[in-house]
C-alpha positions as CSV (number, residue, x, y, z in Angstrom):
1,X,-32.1,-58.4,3.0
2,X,-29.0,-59.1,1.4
3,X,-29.6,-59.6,-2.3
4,X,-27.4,-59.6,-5.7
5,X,-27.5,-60.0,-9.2
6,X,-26.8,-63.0,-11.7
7,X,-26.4,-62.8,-14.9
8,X,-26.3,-66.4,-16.6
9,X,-23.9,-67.0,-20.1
10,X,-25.6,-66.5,-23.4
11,X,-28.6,-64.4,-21.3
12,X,-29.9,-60.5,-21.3
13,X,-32.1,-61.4,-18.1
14,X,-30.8,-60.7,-14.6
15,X,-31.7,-62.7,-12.0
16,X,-32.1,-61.2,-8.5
17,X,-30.7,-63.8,-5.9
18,X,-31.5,-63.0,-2.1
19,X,-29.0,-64.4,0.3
20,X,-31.1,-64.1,3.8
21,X,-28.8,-66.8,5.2
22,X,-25.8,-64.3,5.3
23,X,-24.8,-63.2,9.0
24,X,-25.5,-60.1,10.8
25,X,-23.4,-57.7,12.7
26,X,-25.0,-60.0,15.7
27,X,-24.3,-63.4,13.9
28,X,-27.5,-64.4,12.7
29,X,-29.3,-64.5,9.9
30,X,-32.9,-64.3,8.5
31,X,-33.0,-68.0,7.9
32,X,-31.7,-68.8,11.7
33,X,-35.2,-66.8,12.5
34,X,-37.5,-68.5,10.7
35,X,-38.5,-71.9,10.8
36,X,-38.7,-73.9,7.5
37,X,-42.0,-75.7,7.9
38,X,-42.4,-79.1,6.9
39,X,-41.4,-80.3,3.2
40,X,-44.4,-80.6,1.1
41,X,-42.6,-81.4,-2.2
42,X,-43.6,-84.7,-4.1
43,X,-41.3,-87.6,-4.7
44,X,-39.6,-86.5,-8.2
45,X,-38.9,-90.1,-9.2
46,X,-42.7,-90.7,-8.7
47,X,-43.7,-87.6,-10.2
48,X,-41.4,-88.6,-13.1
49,X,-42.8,-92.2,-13.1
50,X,-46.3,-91.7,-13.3
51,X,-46.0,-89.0,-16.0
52,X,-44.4,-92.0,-18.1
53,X,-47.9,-93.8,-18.0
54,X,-49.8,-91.5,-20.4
55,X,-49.7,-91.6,-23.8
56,X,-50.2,-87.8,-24.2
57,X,-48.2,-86.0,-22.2
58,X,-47.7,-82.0,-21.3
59,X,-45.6,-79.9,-19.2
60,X,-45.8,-76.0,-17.9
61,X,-44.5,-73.9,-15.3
62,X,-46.4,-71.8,-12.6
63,X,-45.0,-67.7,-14.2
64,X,-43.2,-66.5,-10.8
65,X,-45.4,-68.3,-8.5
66,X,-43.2,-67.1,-5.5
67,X,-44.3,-63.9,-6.3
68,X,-47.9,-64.4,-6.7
69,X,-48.2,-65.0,-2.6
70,X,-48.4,-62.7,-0.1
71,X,-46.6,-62.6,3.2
72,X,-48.7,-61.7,6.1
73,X,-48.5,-58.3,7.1
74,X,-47.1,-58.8,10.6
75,X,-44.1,-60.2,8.7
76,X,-43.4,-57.4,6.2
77,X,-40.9,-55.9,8.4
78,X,-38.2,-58.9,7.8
79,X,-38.3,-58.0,3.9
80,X,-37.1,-54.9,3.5
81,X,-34.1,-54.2,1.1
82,X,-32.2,-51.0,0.1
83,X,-32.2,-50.0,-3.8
84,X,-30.7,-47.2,-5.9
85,X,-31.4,-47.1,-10.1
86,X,-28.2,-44.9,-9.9
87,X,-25.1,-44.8,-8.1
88,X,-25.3,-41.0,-7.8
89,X,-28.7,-41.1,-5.7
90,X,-29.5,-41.7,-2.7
91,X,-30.4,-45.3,-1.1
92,X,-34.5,-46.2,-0.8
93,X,-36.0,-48.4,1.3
94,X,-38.5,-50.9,-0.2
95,X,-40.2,-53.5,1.2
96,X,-41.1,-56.9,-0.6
97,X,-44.4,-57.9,-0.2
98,X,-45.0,-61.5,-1.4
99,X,-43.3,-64.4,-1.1
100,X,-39.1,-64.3,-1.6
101,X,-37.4,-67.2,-2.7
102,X,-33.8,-67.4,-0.6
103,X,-35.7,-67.5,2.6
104,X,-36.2,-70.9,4.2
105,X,-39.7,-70.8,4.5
106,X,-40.3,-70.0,0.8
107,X,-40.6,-73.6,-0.4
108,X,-43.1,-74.1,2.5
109,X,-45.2,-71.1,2.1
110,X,-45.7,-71.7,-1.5
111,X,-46.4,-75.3,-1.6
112,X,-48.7,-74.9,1.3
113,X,-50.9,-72.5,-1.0
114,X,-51.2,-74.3,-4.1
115,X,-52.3,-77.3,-1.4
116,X,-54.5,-75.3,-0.3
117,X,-55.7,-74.2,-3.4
118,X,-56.1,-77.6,-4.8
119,X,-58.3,-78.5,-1.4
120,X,-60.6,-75.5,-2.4
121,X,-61.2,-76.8,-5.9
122,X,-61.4,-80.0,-5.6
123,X,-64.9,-80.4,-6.1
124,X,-65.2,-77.4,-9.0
125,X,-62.0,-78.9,-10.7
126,X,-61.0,-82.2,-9.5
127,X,-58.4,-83.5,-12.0
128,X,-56.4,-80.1,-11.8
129,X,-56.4,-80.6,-8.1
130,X,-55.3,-83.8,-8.3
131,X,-52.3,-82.4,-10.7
132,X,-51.3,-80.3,-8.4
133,X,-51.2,-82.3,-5.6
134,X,-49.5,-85.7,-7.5
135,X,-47.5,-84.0,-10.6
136,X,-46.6,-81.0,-9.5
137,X,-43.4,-80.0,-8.3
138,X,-42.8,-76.8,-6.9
139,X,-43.7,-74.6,-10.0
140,X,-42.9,-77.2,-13.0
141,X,-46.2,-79.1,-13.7
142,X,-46.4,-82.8,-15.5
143,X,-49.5,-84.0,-16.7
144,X,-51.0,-86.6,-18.7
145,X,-53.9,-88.7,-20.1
146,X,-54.7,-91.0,-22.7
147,X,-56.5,-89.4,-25.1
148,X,-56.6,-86.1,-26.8
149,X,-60.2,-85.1,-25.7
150,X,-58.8,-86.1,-21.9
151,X,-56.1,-84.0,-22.0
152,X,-57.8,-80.8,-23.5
153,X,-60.4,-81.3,-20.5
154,X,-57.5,-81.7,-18.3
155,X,-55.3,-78.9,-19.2
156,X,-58.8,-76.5,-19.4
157,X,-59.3,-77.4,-15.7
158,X,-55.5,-77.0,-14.6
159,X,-55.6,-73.3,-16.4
160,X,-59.2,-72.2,-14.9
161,X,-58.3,-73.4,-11.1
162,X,-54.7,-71.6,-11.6
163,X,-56.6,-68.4,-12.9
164,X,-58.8,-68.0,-9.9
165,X,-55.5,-67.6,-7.7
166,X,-54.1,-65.4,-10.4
167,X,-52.0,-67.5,-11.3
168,X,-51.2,-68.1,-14.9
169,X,-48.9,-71.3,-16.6
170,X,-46.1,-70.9,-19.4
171,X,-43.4,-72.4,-21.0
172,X,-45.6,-74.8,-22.3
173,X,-44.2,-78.5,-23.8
174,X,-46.0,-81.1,-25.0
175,X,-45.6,-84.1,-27.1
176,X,-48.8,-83.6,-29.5
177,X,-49.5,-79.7,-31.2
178,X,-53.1,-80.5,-30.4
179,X,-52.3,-79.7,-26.7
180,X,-50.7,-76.3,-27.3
181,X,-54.0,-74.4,-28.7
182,X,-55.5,-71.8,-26.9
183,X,-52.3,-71.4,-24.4
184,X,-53.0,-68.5,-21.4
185,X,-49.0,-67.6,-22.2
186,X,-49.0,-66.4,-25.5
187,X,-45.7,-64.4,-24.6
188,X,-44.5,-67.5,-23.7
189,X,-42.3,-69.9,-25.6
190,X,-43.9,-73.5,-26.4
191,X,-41.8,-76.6,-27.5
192,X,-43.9,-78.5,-30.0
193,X,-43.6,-81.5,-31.8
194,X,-42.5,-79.7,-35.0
195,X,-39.0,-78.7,-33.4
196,X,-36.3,-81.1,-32.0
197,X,-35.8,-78.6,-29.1
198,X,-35.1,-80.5,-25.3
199,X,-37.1,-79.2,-22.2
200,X,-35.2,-80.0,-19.1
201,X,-38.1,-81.9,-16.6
202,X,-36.9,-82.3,-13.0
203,X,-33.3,-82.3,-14.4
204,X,-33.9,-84.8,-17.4
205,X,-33.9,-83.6,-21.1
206,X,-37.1,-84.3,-22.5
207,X,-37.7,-83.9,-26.4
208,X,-41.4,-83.5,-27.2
209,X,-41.2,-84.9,-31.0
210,X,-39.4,-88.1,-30.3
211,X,-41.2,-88.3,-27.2
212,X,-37.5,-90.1,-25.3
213,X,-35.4,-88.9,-22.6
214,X,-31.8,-87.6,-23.6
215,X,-28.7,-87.6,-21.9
216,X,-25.3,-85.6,-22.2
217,X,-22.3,-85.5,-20.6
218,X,-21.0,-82.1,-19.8
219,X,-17.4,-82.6,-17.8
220,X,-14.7,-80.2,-18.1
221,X,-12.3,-80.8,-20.8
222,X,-9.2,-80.4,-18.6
223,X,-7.0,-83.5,-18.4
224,X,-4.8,-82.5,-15.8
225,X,-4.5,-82.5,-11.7
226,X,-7.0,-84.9,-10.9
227,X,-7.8,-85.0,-7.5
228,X,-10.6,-86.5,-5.4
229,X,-12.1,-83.3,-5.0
230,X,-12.7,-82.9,-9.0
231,X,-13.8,-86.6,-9.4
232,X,-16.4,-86.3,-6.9
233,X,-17.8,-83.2,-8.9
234,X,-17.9,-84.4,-11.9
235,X,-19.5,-87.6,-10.8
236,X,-22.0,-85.6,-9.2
237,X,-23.0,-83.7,-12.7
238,X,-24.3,-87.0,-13.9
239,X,-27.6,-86.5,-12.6
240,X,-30.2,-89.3,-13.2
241,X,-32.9,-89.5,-10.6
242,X,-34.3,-92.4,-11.7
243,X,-31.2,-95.0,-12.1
244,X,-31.1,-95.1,-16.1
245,X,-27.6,-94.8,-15.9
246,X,-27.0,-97.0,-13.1
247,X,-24.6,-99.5,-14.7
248,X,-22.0,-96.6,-16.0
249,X,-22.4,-94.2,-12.3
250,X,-22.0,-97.4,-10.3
251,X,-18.3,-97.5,-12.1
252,X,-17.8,-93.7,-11.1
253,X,-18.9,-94.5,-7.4
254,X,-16.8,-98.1,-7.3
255,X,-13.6,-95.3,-8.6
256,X,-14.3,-92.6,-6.2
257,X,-14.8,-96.3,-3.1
258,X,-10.8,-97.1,-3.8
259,X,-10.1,-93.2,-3.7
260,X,-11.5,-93.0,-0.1
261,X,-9.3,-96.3,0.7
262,X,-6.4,-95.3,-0.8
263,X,-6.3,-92.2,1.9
264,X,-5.6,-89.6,-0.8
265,X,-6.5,-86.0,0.7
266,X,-9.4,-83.7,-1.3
267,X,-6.9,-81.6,-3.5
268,X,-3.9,-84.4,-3.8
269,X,-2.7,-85.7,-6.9
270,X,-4.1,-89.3,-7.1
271,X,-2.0,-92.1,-7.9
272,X,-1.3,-92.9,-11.8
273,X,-3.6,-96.6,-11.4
274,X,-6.4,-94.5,-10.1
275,X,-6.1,-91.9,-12.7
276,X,-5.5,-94.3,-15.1
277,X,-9.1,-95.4,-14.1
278,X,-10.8,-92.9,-14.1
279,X,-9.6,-91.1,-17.6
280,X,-11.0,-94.4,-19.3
281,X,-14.3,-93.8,-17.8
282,X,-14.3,-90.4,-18.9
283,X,-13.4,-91.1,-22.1
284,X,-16.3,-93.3,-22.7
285,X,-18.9,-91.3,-21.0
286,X,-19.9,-89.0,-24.0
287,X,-21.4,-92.8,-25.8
288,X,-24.0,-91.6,-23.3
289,X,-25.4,-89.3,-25.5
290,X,-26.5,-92.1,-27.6
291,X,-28.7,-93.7,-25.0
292,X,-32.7,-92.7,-25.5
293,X,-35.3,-94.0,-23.0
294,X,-38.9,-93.5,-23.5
295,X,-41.1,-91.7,-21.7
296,X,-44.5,-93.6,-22.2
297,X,-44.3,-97.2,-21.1
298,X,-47.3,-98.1,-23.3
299,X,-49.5,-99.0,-21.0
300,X,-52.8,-97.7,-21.1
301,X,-55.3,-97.4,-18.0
302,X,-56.6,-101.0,-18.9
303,X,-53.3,-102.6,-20.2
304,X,-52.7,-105.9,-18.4
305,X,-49.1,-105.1,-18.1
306,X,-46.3,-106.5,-15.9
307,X,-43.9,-105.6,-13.5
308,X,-40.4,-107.1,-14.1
309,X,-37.6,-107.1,-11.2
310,X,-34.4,-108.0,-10.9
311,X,-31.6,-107.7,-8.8
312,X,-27.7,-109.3,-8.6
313,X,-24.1,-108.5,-6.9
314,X,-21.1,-108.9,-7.5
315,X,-18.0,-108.5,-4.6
316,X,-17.8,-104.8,-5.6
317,X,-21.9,-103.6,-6.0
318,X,-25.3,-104.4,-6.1
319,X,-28.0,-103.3,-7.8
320,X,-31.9,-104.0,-8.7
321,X,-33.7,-102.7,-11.8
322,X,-37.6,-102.7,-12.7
323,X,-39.3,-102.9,-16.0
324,X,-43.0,-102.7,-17.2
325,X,-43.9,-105.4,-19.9
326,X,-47.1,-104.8,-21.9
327,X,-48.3,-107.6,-24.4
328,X,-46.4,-107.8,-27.7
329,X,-44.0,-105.2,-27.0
330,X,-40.8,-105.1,-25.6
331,X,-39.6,-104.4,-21.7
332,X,-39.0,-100.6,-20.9
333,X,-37.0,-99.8,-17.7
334,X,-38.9,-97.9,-14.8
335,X,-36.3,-97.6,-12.7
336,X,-33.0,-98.7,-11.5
337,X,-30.7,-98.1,-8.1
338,X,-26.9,-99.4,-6.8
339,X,-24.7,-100.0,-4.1
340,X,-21.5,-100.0,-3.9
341,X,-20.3,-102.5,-1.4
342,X,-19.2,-101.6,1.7
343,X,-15.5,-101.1,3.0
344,X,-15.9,-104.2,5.0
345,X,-15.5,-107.4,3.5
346,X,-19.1,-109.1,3.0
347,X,-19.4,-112.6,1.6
348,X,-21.4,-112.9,-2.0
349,X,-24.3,-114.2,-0.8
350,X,-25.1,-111.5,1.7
351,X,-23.9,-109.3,-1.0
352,X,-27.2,-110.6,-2.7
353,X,-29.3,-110.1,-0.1
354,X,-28.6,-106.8,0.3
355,X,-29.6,-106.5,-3.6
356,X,-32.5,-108.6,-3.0
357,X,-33.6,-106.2,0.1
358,X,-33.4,-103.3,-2.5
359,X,-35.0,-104.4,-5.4
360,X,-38.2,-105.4,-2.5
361,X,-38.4,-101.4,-1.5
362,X,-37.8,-100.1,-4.9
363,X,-41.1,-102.0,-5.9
364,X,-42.9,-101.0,-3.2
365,X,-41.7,-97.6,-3.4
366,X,-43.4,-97.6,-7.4
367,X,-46.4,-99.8,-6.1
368,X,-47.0,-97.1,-3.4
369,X,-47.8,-94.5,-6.4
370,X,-48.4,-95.7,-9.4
371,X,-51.4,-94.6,-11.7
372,X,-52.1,-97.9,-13.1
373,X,-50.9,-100.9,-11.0
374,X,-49.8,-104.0,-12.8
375,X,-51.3,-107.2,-13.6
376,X,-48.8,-109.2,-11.7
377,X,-45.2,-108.4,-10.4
378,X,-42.4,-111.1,-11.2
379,X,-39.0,-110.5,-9.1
């Protein structure tokens, strides 16, 4: 197997990357062999959703879970790779014999195990199986309960069932000190309250003390040759799987809409209106880094709480947003998605429609997995 080494800025550690989809002398590659199975992943806006309905709240990764499974014997053979410590001897042949992350059926393989896992412990550990099943994605774990006796049960029962696969948890968050005693990982680094360090969670900066969400804006600094190639990438950097941003990236995407019908090719100056534009939203993207969400909604498993939607166009986009209301406090935003409207000319009120259509399966997307379903649901 191809393979190569990465070595990230500000980092001693190299990564190992294997590239099994590069081509043979006969044109194929490993990946064009296997088949990738079926995706097993959970929803991450509903992993990231439900984890916002506990007070208490902790995260952890699975330590090299790829590495933890082994691949059948039969298919040893397709994992072999060629090594030297030094360029002055001779090339070895080694064979890896557990699960390789680069291979299309890696994600498969390994989410089919810990499925399989939490099947077998389900009745020995049943709230770690249901963690595992419902808030765990790939090897980053998110977990939650509403009280700290709860969560020291829980996170007991997540560590045992993990230990009888050999498998051990680290890089432990959390957003109470209570929950980091007793960690498996002591060579592992844990973000507590008492720091104002950010843990990344599905792509979203988490900090444990304040309990919010973060956001920054990391563009390039370069204010020259824009092109639609360069404002397509940096549009796609603001990453926000669950709509938070959705009034400032629905500008971005309404921007990059009049590039496409302006005609302009990928790596063509744009026109000085168009730049113009976009510069302007650029320039006030960084006031993002002011905007906090929080991660608990404050609703508790018997909170009477409400589900607030709404939705609205305009000739250029639509867009819905939903919010749980609990009783004496104030709305917090679940989540959020747009359109941009299309090319073709629509009239307003089937504009409306179309937002009205959206808000509808956005609800019943969060309705469909929710820990604690609302009282009542106003759109």
């Amino acid at each position: 197997m191809p393979h190569h080494g990465v070595l990230k800025p500000n980092s001693k550690k190299l990564r190992v990357v294997f590239n099994t989809s590069q081509k043979g002398s006969n044109g194929k590659s490993l990946n064009d062999y296997l088949l990738p199975g079926p995706k097993l992943q959970g929803d991450v806006t509903l992993i990231l959703t439900r984890w916002r309905f506990f007070k208490f709240a902790f995260t952890a990764d699975i330590i090299k879970m790829f590495r933890q499974f082994d691949v059948h014997e039969s298919d040893l053979r397709y994992q072999h790779i060629l090594w030297r410590a030094d360029p002055l001897q001779p090339m070895q042949d080694f064979c890896l014999t557990t699960v390789t992350y680069g291979t299309t059926a890696a994600p498969f393989l390994a989410n089919c195990t810990m499925l399989q896992l939490a099947h077998e412990g389900e009745s020995t550990h049943p709230k770690a199986a249901q963690i595992i099943r419902q808030q765990t994605y790939v090897d980053d774990t998110f977990a939650g309960v509403d009280s700290i006796e709860k969560a020291l049960i829980v996170k007991d029962q997540l560590i045992s069932l993990l230990k009888s696969a050999q498998l051990k948890l680290g890089k432990w968050s959390a957003n109470s000190p209570d929950l980091l005693i007793n960690n498996d990982d002591s060579n592992e680094r844990s973000i507590t309250t008492h720091t104002d360090d950010f843990v990344f969670t599905l792509g979203v900066r988490w900090q444990p003390r304040s309990d919010y969400f973060h956001f920054i804006a990391h563009l390039s600094a370069s204010r020259e040759n824009y092109t639609k190639r360069r404002v397509l990438s940096d549009t796609a950097k603001l990453f926000d799987p669950l709509g938070w941003l959705t009034p400032i990236i629905i500008v971005a995407k309404i921007i990059l809409r009049d590039m496409w019908l302006h005609g302009a090719d990928w790596d063509a100056t744009l026109p000085e209106e168009l730049v113009d534009r976009w510069v302007d939203f650029r320039d006030a993207l960084p006031l993002i880094n002011l905007i906090r969400v929080p991660r608990w909604t404050n609703v508790h498993e018997k909170t009477q709480w409400q589900l607030h939607g709404f939705a609205d166009s305009s000739e250029r986009a639509y867009g819905a947003v939903v919010y749980a209301v609990t009783p004496g406090t104030s709305a917090i935003i679940l989540t959020a998605k747009s359109r941009v409207a299309p090319k073709k000319e629509e009239t307003l009120p089937r504009l409306e429609l179309c937002a009205a259509v959206l808000l509808a399966r956005l609800v019943k997307h969060l309705l469909d997995g929710l820990p604690h379903l609302p009282h009542t649901v106003n759109l």
